[in-house]
C-alpha positions, 0 to 999 in steps of 0.5 A: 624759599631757599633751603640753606645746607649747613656743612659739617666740616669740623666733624668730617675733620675730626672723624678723620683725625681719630681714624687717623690715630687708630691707624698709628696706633695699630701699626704701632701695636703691630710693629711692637709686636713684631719686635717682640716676636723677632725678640722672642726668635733670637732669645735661646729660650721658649715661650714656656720656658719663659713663663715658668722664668717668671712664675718664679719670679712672682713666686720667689717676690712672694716668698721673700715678702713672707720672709720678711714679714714673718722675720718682723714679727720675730718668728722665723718659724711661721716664716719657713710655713709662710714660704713652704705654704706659698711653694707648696701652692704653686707646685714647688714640691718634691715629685720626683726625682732624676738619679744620674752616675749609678752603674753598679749599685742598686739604684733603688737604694737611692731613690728610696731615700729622695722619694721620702722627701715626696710631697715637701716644699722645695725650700723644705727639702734639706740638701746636705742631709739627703746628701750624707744619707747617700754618701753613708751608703757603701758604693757612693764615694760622693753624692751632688744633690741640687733643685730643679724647679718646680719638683725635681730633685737631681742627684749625681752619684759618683760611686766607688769602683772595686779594687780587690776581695778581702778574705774573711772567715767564710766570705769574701768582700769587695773593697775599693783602693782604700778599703772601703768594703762595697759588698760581698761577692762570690768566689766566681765573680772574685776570679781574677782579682787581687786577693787581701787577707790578714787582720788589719789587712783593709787599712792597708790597702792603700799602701799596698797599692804604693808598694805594688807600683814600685815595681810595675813589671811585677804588678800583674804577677801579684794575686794575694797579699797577706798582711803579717802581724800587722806589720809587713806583707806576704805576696803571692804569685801567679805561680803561687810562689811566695815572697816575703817582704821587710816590714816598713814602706821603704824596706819593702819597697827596696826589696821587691824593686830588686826581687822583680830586677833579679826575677829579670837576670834569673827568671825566679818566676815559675822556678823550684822555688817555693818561697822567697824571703827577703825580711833580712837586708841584701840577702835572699834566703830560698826555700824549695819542697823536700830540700833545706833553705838556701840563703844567698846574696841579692845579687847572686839568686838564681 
């Protein structure tokens, strides 16, 4: 008897169609993959880097929820403890802090005030608060204060930079050119620089600064400045010679601009002369040890 072979021709077809699409769709899957490799190569950023991007996604989606929930339920307290909560879980807190800008303050001071934020969520952390704690504090001028997540606090310092010594009784203190007082430094460290003195004396540095650019050949000669009866300066020279000026900006600043022209006809600087005063308009009265005061006209010193 003859044996009849049944041939399976629509299994062997469709074994090779599935074969077929599985080979579609692995180089389907490698090619997507290469894309996403050539992507990932152009784009200025890691894997890492775009992992956290997305993590703060998700953790940014989830606080918003929170938000919103809480806010329709009427309680924007349990709200701000949803969000810290949700923050507070996925490693967004304080856990340290970058200090940038500080040269001559103490550093720890700063870093003493972030650290007390230590452990608080990020959405938490007030800003603007920690932001005036360190501007109160004598070097700091001004202070940026900002996030980087997840647990980093930034903190730029811009500091003050020191002007002149005021003299008070017993100690001398740095301040800068508003008169802001810095610190107290010893009479060592205070050689060279301009010296201010008299009550009131801090509040017109400022002014004294616009005086002393009127006349800038005789600037660096200048290493004290006493404010009078609040109202005028004295100003001592290297020499130690003395000048009297005129209360009023103006007036003061007429007189030494033609003190430092007569100190160039007559090289006044460095002379017999002890002191210079010039309070009393176009005159220049003059007073040397051991002989009476002369006064002579501006334009006739020598």
């Amino acid at each position: 008897m003859a044996t009849r072979v049944r041939r399976n021709g629509q299994g062997v077809r469709r074994t090779a169609a599935a074969q077929n699409r599985a080979a579609k769709a692995r180089q389907v899957q490698k090619h997507g993959k290469g894309a996403l490799d050539s992507a990932m190569a152009v784009l200025p950023f890691t894997e890492e880097q775009l992992h956290r991007f997305f993590l703060a996604v998700i953790i940014g989606g989830g606080v918003a929820l929170a938000w919103f929930v809480a806010s329709l339920a009427g309680v924007p307290a349990l709200a701000q403890a949803q969000i810290a909560a949700v923050a507070s879980d996925a490693g967004f807190e304080v856990r340290r802090v970058r200090v940038s800008g500080v040269e001559r303050m103490n550093e720890l001071k700063v870093y003493e005030a972030a650290y007390a934020q230590r452990d608080t969520p990020m959405p938490l952390v007030d800003l603007e608060a920690l932001r005036q704690q360190l501007v109160a504090m004598d070097w700091v001028r001004d202070a940026r204060v900002s996030r980087q997540l997840p647990d980093t606090l930034v903190i730029d310092i811009v500091e003050r930079t020191p002007h002149a010594v005021l003299v008070k009784p017993g100690r001398l203190v740095l301040i800068d050119a508003t008169g802001a007082e810095l610190e107290p430094v010893s009479e060592a460290n205070a050689r060279g620089m301009l010296r201010v003195s008299g009550p009131g004396a801090a509040k017109q540095v400022a002014a004294l600064g616009k005086l002393l650019d009127a006349a800038p050949a005789l600037k660096p000669q200048v290493v004290g400045a006493e404010w009078i009866g609040n109202r005028r300066w004295n100003l001592t020279f290297k020499t130690d010679q003395v000048l009297a000026l005129p209360r009023g900006e103006t007036e003061a600043a007429t007189a030494l601009i033609n003190f430092a022209r007569l100190d160039g006809q007559n090289r006044l600087l460095g002379g017999k002369v002890a002191t210079f005063d010039m309070r009393v308009p176009e005159r220049v009265y003059m007073r040397v040890p051991g002989q009476d005061q002369q006064a002579l006209p501006a334009g006739e010193a020598n």
